[in-house]
MARVEXSE-570242 format. One record per residue (C-alpha): chain; x, y, z. Coordinates in pm, 1 decimal, padded with zeros to 6 digits, m for minus. Layout:
residues N
<chain->A, x->X, y->Y, z->Z>
...
END
This chain:
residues 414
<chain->A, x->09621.8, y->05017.3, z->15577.5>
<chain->A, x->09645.9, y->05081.3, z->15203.1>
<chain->A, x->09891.8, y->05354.7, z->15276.7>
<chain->A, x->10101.3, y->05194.1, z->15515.1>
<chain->A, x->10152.3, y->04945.7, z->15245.4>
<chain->A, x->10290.2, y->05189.8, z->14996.4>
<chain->A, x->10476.1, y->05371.8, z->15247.1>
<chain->A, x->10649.8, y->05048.7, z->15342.6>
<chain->A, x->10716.8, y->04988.9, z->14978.2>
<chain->A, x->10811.3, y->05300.7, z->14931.8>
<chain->A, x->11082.1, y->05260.5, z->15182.1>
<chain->A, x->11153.9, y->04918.8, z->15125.3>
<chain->A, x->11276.4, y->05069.3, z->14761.3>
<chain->A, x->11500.6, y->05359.2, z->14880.3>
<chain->A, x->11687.7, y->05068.8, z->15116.3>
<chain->A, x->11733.2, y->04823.1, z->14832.7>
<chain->A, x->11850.5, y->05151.4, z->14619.5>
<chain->A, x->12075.9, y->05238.5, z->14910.0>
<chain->A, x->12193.0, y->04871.7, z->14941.3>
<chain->A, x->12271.2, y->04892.9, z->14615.4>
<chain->A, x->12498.1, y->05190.0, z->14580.3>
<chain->A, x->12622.9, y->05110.9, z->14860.8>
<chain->A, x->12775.3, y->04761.9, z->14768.3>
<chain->A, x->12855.4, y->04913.6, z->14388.3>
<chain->A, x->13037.9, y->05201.9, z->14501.6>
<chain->A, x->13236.8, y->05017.9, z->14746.2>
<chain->A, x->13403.4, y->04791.9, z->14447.0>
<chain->A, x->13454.3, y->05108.7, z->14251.6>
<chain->A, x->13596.6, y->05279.8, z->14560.5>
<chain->A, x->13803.3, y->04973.5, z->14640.9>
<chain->A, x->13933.6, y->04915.4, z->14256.1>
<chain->A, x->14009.4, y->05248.6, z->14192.9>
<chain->A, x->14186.8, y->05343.1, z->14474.3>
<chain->A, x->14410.2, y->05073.1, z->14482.0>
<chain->A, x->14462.9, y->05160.0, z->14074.6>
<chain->A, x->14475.5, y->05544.9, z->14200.2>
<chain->A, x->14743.7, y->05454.6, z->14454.4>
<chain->A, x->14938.7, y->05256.3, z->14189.7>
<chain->A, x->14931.6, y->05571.2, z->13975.3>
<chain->A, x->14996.1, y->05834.2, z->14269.4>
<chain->A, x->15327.1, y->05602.3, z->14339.1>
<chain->A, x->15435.2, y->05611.0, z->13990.9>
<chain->A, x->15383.5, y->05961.2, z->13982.7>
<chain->A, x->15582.0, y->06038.7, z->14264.4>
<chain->A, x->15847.8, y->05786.6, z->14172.3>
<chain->A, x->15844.6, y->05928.2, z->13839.6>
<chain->A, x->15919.9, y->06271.3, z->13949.9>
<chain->A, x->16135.9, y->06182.3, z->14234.0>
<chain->A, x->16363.4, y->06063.2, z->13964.9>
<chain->A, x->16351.8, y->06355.9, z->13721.3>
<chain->A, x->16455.0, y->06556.3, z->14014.8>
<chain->A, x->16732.0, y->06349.2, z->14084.9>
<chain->A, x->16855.8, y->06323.5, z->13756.4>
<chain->A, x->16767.0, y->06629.0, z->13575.6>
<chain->A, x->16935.8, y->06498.6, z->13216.3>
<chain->A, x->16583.5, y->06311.0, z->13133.3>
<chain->A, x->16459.0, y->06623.8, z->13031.8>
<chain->A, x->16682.7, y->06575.8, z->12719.2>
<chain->A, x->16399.9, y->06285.2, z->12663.3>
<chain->A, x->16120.2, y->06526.3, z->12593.8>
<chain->A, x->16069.9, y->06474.5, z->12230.0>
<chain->A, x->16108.8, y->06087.0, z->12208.7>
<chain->A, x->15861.0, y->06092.9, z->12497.5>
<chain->A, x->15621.6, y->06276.4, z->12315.7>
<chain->A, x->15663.0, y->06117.6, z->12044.0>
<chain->A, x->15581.2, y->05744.9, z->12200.7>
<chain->A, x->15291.3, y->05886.3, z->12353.7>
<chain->A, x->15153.5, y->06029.1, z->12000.6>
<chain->A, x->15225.9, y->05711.1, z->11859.5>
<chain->A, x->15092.1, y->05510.8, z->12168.3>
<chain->A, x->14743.9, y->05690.2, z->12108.3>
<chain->A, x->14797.8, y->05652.0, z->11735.2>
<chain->A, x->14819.5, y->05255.8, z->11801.8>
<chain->A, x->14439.2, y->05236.3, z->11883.8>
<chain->A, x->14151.1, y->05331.0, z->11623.7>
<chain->A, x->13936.8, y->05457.0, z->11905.5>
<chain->A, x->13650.7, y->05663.9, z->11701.4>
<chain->A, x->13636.0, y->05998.1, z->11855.7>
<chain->A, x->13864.6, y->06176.0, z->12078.8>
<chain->A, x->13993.0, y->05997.2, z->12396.1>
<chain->A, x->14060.5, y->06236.9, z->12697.8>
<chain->A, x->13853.5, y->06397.3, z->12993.1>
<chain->A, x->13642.1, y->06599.6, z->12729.6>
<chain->A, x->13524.7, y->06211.4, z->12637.1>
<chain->A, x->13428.7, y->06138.5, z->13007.5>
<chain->A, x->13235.5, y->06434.0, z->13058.7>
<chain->A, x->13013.5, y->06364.6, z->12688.1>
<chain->A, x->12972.9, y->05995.1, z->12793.8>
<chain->A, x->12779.9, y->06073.6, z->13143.3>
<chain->A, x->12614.3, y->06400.9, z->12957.2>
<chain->A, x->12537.0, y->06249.4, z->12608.8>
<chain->A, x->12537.9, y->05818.9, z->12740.5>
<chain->A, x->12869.2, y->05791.5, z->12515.9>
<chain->A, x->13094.4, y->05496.6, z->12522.3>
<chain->A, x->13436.6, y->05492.8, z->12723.2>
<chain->A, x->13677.1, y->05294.2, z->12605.1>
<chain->A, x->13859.2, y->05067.4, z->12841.8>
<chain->A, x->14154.2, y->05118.4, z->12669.3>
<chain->A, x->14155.8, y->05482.5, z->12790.7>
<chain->A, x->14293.4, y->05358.4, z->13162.0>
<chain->A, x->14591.4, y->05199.8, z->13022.0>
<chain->A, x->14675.9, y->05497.8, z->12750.4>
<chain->A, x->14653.3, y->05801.0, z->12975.1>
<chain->A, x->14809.1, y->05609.2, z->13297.3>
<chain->A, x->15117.7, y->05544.5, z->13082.3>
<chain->A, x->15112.0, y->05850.2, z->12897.9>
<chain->A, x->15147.6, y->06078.9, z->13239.0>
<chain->A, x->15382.0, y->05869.3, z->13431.3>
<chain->A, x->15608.8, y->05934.1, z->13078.4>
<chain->A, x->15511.7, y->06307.0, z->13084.7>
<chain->A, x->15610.0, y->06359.3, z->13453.2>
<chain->A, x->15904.9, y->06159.3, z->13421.6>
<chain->A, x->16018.5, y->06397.4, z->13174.4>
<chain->A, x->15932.2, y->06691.1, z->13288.6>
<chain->A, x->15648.9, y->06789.0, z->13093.7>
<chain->A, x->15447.7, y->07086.3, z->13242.1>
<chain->A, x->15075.0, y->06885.4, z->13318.1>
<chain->A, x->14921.6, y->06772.7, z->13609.6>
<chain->A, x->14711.9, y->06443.9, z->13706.2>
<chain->A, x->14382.7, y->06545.3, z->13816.9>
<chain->A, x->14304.6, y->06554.7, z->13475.8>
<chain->A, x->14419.8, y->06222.9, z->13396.0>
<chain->A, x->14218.5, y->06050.9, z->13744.2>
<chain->A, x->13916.7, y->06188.8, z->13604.3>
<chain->A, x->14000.0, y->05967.0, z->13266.0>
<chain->A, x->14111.3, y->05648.1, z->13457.5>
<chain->A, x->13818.5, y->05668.6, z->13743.2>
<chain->A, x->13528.1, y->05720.8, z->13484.2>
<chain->A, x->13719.0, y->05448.9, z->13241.4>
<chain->A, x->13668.0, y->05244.0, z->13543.9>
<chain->A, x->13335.5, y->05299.3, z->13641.5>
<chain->A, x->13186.8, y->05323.0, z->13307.5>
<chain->A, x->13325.8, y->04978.7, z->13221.0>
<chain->A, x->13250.8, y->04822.0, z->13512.9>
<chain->A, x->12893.6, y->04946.6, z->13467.6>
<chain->A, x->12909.4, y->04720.3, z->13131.6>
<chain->A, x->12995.8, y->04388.1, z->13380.0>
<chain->A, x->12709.7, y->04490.6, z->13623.5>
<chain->A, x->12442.6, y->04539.7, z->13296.4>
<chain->A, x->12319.3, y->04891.7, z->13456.0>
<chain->A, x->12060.2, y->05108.2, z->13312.3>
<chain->A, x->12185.0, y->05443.5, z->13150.2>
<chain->A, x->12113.4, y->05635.3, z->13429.5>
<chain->A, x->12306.7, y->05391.9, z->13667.4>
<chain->A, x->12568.6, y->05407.5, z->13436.7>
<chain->A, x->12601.7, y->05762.9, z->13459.9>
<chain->A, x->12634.9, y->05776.1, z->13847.7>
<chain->A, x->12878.1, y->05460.1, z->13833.0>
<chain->A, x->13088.3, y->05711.8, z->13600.1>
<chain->A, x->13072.0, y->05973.2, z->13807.3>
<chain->A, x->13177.7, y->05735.9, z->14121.7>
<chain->A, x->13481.2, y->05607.9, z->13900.0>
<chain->A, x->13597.5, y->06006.5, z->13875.6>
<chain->A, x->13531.8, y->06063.4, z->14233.7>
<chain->A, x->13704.8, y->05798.8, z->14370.8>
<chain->A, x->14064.0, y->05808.4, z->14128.0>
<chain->A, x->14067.0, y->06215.1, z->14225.7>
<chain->A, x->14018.6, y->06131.2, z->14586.1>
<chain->A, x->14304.7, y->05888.3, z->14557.0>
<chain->A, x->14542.0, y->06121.3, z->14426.4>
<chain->A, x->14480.2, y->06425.9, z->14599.0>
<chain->A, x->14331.6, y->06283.9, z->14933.8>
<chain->A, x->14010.4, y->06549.6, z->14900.0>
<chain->A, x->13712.8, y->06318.4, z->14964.1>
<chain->A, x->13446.1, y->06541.3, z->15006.6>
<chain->A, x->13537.6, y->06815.9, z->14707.3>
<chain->A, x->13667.5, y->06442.0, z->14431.4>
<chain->A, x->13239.6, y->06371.4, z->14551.1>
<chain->A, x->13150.3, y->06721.0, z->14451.6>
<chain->A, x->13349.1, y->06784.1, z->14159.2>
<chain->A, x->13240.3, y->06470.0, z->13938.3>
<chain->A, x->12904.6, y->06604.4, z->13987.7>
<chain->A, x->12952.7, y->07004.1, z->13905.0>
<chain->A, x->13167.0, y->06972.8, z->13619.9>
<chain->A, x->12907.2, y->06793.9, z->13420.2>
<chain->A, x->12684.9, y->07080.2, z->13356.6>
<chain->A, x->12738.1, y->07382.2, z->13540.6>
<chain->A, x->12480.7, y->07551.8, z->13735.7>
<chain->A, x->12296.0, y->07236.4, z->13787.7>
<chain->A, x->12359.4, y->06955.4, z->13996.6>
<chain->A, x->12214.0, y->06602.1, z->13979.5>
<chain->A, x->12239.4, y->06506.5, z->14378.1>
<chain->A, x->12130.3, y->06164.6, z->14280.3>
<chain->A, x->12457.7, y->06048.1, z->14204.7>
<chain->A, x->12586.7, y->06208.4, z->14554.1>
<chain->A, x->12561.9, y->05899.9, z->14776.4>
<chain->A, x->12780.0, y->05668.7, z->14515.8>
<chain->A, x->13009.6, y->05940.7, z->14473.2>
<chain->A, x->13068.4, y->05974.7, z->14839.3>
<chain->A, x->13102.6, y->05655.1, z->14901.8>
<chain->A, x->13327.8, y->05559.4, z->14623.9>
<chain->A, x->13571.9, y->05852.0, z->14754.0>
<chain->A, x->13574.6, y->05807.4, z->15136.6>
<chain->A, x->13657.0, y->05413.4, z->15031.6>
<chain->A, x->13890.8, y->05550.7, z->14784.2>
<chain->A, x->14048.1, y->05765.1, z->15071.8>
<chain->A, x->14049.9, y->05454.3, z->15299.6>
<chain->A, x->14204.7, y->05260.9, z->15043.8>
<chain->A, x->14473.5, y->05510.2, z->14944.3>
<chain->A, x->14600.1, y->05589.5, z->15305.7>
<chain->A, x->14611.2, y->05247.6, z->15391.6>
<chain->A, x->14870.5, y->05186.5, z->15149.0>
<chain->A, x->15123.7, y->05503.3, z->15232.3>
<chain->A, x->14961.4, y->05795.3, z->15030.9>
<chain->A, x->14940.8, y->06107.9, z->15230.5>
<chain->A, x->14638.7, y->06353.2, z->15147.9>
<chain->A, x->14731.3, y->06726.2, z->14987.3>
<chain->A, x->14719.8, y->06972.4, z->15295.4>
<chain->A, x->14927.4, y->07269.3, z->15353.7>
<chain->A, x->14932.7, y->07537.6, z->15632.0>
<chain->A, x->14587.5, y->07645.0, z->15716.6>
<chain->A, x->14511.1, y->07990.8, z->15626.0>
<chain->A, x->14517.2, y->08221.8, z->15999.4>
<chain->A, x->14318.5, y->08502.5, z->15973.6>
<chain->A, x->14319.1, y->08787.8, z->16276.0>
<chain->A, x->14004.3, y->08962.8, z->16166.2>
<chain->A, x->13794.3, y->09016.8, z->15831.0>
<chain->A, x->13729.3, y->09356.5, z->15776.6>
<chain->A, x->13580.3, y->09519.8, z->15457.7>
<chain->A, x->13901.8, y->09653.4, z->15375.9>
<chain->A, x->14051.0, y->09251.7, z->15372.6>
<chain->A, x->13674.5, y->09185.0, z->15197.8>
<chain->A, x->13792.1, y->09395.9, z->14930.5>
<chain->A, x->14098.3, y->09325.9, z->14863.9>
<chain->A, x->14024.5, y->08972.8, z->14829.4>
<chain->A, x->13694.6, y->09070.2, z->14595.6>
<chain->A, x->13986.5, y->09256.9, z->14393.6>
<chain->A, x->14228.9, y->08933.7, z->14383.2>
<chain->A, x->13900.4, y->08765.3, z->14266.0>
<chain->A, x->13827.9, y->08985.0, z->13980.5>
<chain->A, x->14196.8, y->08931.4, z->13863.2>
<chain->A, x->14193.2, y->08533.6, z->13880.2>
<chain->A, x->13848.1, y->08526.7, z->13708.5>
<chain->A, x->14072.1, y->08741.0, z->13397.5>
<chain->A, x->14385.4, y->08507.4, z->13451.3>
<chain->A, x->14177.2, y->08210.4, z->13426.2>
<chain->A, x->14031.2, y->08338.7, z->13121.2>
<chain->A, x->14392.5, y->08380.4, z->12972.6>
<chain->A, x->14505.5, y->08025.7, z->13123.7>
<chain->A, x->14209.2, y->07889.2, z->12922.1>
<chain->A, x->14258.0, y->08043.7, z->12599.6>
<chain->A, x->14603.8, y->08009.6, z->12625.5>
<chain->A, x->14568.1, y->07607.5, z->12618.2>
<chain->A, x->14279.8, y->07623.3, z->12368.0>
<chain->A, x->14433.4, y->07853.0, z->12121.1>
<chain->A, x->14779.7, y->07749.9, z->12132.0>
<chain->A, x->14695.8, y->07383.2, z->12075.8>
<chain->A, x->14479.3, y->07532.6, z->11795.6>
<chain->A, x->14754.5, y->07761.1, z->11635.1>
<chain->A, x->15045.3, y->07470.4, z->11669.0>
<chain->A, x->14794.2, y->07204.4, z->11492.1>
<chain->A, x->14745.0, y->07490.0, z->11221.6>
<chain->A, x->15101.4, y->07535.3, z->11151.7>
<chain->A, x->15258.1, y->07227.0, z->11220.4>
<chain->A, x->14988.8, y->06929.2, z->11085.6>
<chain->A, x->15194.4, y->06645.7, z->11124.2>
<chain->A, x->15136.5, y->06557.6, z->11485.9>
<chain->A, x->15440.2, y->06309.4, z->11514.7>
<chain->A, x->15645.3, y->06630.7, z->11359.5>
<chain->A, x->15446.2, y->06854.5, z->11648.2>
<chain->A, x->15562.4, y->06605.2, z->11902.8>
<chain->A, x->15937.9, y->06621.4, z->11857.5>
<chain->A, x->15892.6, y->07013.7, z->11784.9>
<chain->A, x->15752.0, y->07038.0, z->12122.8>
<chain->A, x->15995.4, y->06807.8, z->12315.5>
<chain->A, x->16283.1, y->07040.7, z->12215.6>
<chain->A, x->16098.0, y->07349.2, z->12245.5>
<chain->A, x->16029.9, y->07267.2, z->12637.8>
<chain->A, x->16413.4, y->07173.0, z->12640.6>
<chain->A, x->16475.2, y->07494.3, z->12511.8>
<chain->A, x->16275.6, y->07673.3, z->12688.0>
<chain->A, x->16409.9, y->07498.4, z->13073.8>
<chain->A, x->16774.7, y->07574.9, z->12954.0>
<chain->A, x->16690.0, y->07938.4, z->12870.4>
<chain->A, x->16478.7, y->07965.6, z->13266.3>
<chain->A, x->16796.1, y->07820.0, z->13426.3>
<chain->A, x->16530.1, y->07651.9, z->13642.8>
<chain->A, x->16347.5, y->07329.7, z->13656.2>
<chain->A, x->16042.3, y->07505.1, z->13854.5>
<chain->A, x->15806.8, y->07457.2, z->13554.9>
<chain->A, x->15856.3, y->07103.0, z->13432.6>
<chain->A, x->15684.4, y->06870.3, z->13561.7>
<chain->A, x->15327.2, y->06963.0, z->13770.8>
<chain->A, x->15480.4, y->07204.5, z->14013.9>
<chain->A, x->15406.7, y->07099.6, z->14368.8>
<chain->A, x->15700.4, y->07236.7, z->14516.0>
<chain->A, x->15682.6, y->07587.9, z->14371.0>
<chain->A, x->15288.6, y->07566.0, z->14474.4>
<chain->A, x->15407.2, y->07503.1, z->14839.4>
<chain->A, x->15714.5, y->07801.7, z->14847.6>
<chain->A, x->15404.3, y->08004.2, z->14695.4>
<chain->A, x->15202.4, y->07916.0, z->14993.5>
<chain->A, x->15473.2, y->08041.0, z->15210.9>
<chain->A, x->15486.8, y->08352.2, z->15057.9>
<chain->A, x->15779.2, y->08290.2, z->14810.4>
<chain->A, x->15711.5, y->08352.2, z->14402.8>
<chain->A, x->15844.4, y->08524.6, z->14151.3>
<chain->A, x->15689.6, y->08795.5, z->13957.4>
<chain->A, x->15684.8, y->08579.8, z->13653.8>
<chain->A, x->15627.8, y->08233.9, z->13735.4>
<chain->A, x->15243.3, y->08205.9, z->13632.9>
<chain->A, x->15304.2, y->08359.1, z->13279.5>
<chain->A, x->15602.7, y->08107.6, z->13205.4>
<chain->A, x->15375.1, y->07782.1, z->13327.5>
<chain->A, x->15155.5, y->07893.2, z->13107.5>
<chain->A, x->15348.5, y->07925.4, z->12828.6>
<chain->A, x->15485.8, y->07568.6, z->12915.9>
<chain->A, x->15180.6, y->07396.9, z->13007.4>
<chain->A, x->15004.1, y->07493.2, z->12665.3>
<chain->A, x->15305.0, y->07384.1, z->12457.8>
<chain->A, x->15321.6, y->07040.0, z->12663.3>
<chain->A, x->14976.3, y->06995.6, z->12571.0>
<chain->A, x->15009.4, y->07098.1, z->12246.0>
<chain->A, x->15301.6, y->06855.5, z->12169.1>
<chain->A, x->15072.9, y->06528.4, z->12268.3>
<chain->A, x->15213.2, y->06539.5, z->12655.7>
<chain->A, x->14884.6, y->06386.7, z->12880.6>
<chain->A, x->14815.4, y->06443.1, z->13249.0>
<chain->A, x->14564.8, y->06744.7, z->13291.4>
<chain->A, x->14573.6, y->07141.9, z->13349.1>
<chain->A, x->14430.9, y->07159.5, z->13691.7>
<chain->A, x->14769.1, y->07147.4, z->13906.5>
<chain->A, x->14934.4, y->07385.3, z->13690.4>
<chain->A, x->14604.8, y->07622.0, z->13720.9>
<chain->A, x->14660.7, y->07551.1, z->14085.7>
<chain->A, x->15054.1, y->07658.3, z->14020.8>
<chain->A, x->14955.3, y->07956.6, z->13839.1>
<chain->A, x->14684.3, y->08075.8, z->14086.3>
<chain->A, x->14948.0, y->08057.6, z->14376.1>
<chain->A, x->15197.9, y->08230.6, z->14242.7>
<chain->A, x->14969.0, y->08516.2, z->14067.4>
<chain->A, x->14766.8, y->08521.5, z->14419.4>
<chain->A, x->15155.0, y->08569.0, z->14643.6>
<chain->A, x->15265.9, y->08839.3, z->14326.9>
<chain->A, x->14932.5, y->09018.7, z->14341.4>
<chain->A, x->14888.9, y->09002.2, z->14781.7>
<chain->A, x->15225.8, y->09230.0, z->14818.5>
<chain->A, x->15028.9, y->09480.4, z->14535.7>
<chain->A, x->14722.4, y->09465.7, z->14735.4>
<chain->A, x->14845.7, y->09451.2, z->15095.0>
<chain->A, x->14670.8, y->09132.0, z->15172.6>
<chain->A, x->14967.6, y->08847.2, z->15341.4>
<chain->A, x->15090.5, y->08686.7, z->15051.8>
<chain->A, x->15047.9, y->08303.1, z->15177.7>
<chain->A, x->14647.4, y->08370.6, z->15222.7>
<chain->A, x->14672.6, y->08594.0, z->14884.8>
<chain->A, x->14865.8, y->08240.5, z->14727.9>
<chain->A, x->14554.0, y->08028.2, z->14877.8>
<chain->A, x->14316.9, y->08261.0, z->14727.1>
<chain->A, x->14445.6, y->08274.4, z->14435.0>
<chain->A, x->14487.7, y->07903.2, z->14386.2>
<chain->A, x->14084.2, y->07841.6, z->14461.4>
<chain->A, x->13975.9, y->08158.1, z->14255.3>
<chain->A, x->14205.9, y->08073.9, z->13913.2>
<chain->A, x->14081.9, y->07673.6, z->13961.2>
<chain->A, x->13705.1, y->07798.4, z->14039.7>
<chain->A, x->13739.9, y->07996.4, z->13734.5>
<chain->A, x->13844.7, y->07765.1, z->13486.7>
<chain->A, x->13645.0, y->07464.0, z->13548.1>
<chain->A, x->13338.3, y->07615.2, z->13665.0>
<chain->A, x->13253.6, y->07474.2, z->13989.7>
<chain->A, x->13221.9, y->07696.0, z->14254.9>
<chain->A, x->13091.7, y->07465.1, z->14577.6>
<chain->A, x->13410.6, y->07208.8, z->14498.7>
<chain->A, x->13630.9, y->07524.7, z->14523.0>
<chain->A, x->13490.3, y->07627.5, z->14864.6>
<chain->A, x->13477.1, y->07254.7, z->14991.4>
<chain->A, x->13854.7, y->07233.6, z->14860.2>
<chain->A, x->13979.7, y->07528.9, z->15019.6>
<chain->A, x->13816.2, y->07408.1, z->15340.9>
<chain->A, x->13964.4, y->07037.9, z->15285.3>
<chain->A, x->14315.1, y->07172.0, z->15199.0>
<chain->A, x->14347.4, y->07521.1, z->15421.1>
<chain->A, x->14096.4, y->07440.3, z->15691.9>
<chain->A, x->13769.7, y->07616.0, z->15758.7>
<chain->A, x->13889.6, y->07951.3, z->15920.1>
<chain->A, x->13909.4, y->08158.7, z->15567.0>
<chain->A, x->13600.1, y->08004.0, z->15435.8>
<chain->A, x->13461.6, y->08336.2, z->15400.6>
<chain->A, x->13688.8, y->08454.4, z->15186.3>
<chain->A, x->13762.3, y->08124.6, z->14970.4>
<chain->A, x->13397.5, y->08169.6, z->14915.0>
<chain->A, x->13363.6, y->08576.0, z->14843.2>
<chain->A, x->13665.1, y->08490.7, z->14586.9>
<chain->A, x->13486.7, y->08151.1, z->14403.4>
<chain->A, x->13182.9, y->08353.0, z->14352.4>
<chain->A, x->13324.4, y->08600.7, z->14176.6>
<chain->A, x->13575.9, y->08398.5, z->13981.8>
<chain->A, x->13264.8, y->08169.4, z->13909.4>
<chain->A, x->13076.9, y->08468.4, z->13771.1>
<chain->A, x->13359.5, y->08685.1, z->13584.6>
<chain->A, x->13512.2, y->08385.8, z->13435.0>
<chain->A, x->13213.5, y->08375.4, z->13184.2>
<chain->A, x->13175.8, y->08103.0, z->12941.8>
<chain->A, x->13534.4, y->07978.4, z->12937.1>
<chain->A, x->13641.7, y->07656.4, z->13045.8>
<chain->A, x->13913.2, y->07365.1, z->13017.5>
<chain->A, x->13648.5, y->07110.7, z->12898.7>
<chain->A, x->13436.2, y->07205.5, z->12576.9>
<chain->A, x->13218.0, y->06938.1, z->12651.4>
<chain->A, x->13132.3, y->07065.4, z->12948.3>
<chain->A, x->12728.1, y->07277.2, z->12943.0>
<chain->A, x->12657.0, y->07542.7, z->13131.8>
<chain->A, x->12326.1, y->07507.5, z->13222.8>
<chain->A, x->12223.6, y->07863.4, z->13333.4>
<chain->A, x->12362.5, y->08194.4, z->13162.6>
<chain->A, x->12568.2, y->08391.9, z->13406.9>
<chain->A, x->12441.0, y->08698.7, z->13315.0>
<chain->A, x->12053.4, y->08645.2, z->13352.6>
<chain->A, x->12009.4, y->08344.5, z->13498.2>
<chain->A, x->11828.1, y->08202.8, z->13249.1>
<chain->A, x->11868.7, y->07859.3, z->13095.8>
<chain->A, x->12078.5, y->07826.9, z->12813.4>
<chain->A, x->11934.2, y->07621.3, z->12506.2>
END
């Protein structure tokens, strides 16, 4: 009898915990996707219009130069961008509200202008502004206020790239790699499918493109593809060094960052009127999806490289992952022709395997390649994050992100 009692409180506890999450990650889900799908509709307005009407580009350095002095506007002690999320659910840190406001603004200007960043990066910022803050209004413990973080990321990414199941998985990997706290699972998966709900209610149309079709998977495809891998897990390497270093060198020679800002601006300017092209302003969707149909040029990944790190560099906000998407796609369709594999799966390949690499999180990349090619190449989207995962080594976009256990031994790190 004694046991039945505990047993039954036992259970009684995992429903109220369940109950719990359950109601919590529902008003996180439900606030940040509608705030997602506000953002994910300025965003697209945003670069509808820059399309359109090419001449904002001219607008670069006064845009970067508002945002710099936007940021400059608050006294926020310590640094205020996705490295700050990631310390705050890792270390208990503080989030700032003010952090929604600043980097929402600050990427609708960068898109509209065609700066070269994404927004990934900037829905992890708003959703774990979100959730952490609303974690202050509910009076959680630490611990809940870690998963309520987490949620917050979840369900913004989910809202902007329509990826449910991988926005769940991602807030959870990227914390510390090779470790993963499946506590925080159920409110992330919640907050994202309600996210989801919430965002295609209003008009927002999930990420998908052509599902990968392949005949047969031989060892000479295996190969190839283990190949591709081993050169996105080196590309990735350069994407994140790139960004690191070249933010890095610019500080060192040009220290005034309101100075940095309008040198950047005009450098970008420069730099589009030189390309002839407006392929790498802005995040790149378009040259992602001619990528994925087997169209790319030689030398598109070096050049959004070179723009993406001096957009960051000159104070422009929004993220690196899209353009690490852009510059796996193209590399992959470039490198399938060299290897003999069909460029569009090559382009999807390459797109998992350079995002796998730099942001260490192998199971999101599978589930993503799954959620946006379908599940027949899963083989091969997981063969290619393995290796990325491995080769990549240490390097990442986010310094405040751990890794856990060494790559090479499998040891944990201290």
């Amino acid at each position: 009898m004694e046991t039945l009692k505990e047993n039954l409180k036992i259970l009684l506890s995992y429903i109220k915990m369940f109950i719990k999450w359950l109601v919590l990650s529902t008003i996180v889900g439900v606030i940040s996707g509608l705030i997602g799908t506000i953002f994910h509709k300025c965003l697209d307005l945003a670069t509808y219009f820059r399309t359109n009407n090419t001449y904002v580009i001219y607008f670069l350095p006064v845009a970067a130069l508002v945002i710099t002095c936007m940021y400059a506007s608050f006294k926020v002690k310590g640094n205020i961008n996705t490295n700050r999320v990631i310390e705050s659910v890792r270390k208990d840190s503080d989030i700032p509200l003010v952090m929604v406001p600043l980097i929402f603004v600050s990427t609708v200007i960068t898109q509209f202008v065609g700066g070269s960043a994404g927004r990934e990066g900037a829905a992890l910022q708003i959703g774990g502004g979100i959730g952490y803050n609303l974690s202050r209004v509910f009076k959680l413990g630490k611990n809940d206020v870690r998963i309520i973080t987490m949620a917050g990321m979840s369900s913004v990414f989910c809202a902007l790239f329509g990826t449910p199941v991988a926005a769940a998985v991602f807030s959870l990997e990227v914390i510390s790699v090779g470790t993963i706290n499946f506590t925080g699972f159920l409110a992330c998966i919640i907050a994202s499918v309600v996210s989801f709900c919430v965002s295609m209610s209003l008009g927002v149309d999930a990420v998908s493109f052509n599902p990968v079709l392949i005949d047969t998977i031989s060892l000479g495809i295996i190969l190839k593809v283990a190949t591709l891998a081993l050169l996105c897990a080196s590309l990735s390497i350069v994407f994140c060094v790139s960004i690191k270093q070249g933010r890095k060198g610019i500080e060192k020679i040009i220290k005034n960052s309101y100075l940095r800002s309008l040198i950047g601006g005009c450098v970008i300017i420069l730099l589009t009127l030189v390309c002839k092209t407006y392929d790498y302003n802005g995040a790149g969707m378009d040259v992602i999806e001619k990528a994925l149909l087997g169209d790319a040029k030689f030398y598109d990944f070096i050049l959004k490289i070179v723009f993406t790190t001096i957009t960051i560099s000159a104070g422009f906000k929004g993220g690196e992952i899209v353009p690490s998407f852009f510059v796996g796609a193209t590399f992959g369709c470039v490198m399938g022709t060299l290897l003999g594999i069909e460029p569009t799966l090559s382009a999807a390949i390459g797109l998992i395997a350079v995002f796998c690499g730099v942001v260490n999180c192998p199971i999101t990349s599978i589930i993503l390649s799954v959620e946006l090619f379908r599940a027949e190449g899963i083989l091969l989207f997981a063969l290619a994050s393995g290796i990325s995962y491995i080769m990549s080594g240490n390097f990442s976009l986010y310094k405040s992100q751990k890794i856990e256990f060494s790559k090479l031994t499998a040891s944990r790190n201290d």
